[in-house]
N, C-alpha and C positions, 0 to 999 in steps of 0.2 A: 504494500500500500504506500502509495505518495505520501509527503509532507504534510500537502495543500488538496489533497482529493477533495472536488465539490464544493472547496468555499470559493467565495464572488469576492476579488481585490480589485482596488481601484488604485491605480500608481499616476501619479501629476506626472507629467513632465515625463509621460513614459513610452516615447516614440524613439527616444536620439538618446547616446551618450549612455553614459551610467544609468539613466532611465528604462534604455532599452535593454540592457542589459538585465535589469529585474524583471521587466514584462517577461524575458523570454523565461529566464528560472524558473518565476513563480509558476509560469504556465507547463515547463516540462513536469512542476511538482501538483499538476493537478488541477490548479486552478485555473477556475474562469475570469478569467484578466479583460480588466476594462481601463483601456488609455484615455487618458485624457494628455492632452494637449491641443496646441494653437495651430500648427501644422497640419493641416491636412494630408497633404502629401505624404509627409512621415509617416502618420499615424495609418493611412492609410498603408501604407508600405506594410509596417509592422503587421495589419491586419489580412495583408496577402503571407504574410510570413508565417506567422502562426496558425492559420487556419480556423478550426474549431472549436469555440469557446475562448473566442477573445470578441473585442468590441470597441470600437474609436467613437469617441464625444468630446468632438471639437469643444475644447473650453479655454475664455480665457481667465484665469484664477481671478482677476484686479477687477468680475464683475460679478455680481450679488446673482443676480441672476442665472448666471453661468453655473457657477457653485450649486444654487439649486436642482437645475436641470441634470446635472451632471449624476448627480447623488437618484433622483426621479428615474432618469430614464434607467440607469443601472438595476434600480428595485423592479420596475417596470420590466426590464426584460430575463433577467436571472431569478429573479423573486425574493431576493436578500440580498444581504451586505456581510460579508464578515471581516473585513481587512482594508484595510486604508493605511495606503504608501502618500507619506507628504513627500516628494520627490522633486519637484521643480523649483527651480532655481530661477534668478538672478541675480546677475556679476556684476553689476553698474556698480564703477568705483575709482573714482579719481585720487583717493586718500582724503589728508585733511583737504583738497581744492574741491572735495564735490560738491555740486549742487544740491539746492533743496531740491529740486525736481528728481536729481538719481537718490539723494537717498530716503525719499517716500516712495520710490516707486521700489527701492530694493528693500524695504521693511516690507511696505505691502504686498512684493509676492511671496518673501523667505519667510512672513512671520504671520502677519494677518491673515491671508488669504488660507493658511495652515489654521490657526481659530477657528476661522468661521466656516472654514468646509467641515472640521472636526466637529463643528455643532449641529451641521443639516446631517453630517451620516451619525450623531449620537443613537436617535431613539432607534436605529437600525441595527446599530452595533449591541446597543444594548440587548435587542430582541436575541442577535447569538451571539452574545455573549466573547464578542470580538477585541482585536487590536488595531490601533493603532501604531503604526513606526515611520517615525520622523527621520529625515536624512539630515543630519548637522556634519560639521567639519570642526577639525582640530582650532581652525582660525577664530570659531567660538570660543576656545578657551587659553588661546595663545595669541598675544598682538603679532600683528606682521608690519613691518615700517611700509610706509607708501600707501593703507587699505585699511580702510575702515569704514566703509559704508557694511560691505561684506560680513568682515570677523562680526561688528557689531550685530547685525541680522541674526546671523548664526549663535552670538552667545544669547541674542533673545529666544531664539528656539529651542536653547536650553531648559530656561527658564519656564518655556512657553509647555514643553513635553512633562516635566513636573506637575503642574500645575493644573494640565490633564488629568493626568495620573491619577493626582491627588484627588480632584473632583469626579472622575468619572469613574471610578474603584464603588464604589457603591449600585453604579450599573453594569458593575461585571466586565467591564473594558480596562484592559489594558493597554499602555502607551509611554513607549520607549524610541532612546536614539540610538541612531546608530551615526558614531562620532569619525568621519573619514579622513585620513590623511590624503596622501597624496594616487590616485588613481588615475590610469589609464583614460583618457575623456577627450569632449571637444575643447574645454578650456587648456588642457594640458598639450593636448598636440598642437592647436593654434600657436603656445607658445614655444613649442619644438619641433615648428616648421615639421610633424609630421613624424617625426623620429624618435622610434621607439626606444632606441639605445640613447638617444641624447636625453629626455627623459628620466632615464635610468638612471644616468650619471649624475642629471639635475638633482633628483631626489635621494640618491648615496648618502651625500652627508647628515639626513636628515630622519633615518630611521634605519632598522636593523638588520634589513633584509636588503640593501640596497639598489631596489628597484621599485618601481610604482605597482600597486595593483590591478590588477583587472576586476572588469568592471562583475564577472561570476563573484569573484571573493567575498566581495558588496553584496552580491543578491542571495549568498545563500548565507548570509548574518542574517538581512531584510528575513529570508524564507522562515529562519529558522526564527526570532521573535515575533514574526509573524501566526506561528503553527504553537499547537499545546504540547510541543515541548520546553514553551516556556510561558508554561502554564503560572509558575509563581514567579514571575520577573514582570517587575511596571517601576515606572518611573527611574530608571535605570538607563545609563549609557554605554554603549558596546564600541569599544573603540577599533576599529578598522583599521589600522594606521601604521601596520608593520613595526610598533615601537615608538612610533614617534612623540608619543605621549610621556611616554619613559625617559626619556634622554633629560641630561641638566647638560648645565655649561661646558660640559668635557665631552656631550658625546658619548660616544662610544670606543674612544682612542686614548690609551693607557697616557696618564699625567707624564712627560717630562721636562726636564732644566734646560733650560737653552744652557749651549755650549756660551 
């Protein structure tokens, strides 16, 4: 028996990148995977890819409406909810030079638009007694010089998964993150022109395995707090991050004296 046999997930942001990468897992684990994003095209892709029991709902998170429909038509056609992936992103981030315009638009997709979709699929989740799992990164909980529209976002969805947790424990739902470091993606390869080994070497200094993840690594954290084998886990962060949480000042490279 699958992971995810016969429950109904809904992943943001889950046509492209890291996204896609969970549609497909969840869906090899059973599930009736339903994408949401703004791409058509993509999503449409993904739903030639997968085939059977999967489902595309053009949504854009930044509208009430959207959010609605999204969560409707899903019950509408599977008949339940058990699983809700906050997965979609936005990068807007100039550093300390951002605009108020990038960073309300990058709270409202990384933080809000997670809220409020979490409240249209509550009473659903609650009915079975589902999860939620939130996609954060390391930059929630570690400054990066140059970026901070971003980290900021991300350490709000820390806060934001807790606070779930905390309130929706009493309907039987659970909701956890999963904390990423550095993965295999469209952000990542835009800035390594593409190059899987530059990458690699990018991300060396900065975790233990010295290579970035793939984007499977992520979905089968995602699958597995997703499914009742973490049946007594909420409110909790799963860090993805090959170490890089681990590390202090020294790294991973034995202390010595300069000559």
């Amino acid at each position: 028996m699958k992971k995810l046999d016969g429950k109904v997930v809904i992943v943001t942001g889950g046509a492209a990148s890291i996204g896609a990468g969970i549609s497909r897992h969840l869906h090899g684990q059973g599930a009736k995977v339903v994408i949401a994003a703004r791409s058509r095209s993509k999503g449409e892709a993904m739903i030639e890819e997968l085939g059977e029991n999967a489902a595309f709902i053009v949504t854009d998170l930044k509208k009430d409406d959207d959010i609605a429909r999204l969560v409707m038509e899903t019950v509408s056609r599977f008949g339940r909810l058990d699983v809700l992936v906050n997965n979609a992103c936005a990068y807007g981030d100039a550093g300390s030079g951002t605009s108020r315009e990038v960073w309300l638009d990058t709270l409202n997709v990384n933080v809000v638009s997670n809220a409020l979709l979490g409240e249209q699929a509550r009473p659903h989740l609650q009915k079975s007694k589902g999860a939620i799992v939130n996609v954060g990164s390391v930059s929630g909980r570690f400054p990066h010089i140059g970026r901070w529209a971003y980290p900021v976002s991300k350490a709000a969805l820390r806060h934001l998964t807790k606070s779930q947790a905390v309130e929706y424990a009493a309907d039987g739902i659970r909701v956890n993150l999963a904390m990423l470091g550095h993965i295999w993606s469209d952000p990542i390869a835009q800035l390594c022109s593409g190059d899987r080994e530059k990458a690699d070497r990018m991300a060396s200094p900065y975790n233990l395995f010295s290579r970035v993840a793939d984007p499977t690594e992520v979905a089968q954290v995602v699958a597995f707090l997703a499914s009742r084998e973490a049946s007594y886990i909420t409110g909790s962060e799963i860090a993805v991050d090959g170490g890089y949480s681990a590390l202090g000042p020294e790294q991973y490279r034995p202390l010595t004296i300069p000559e």
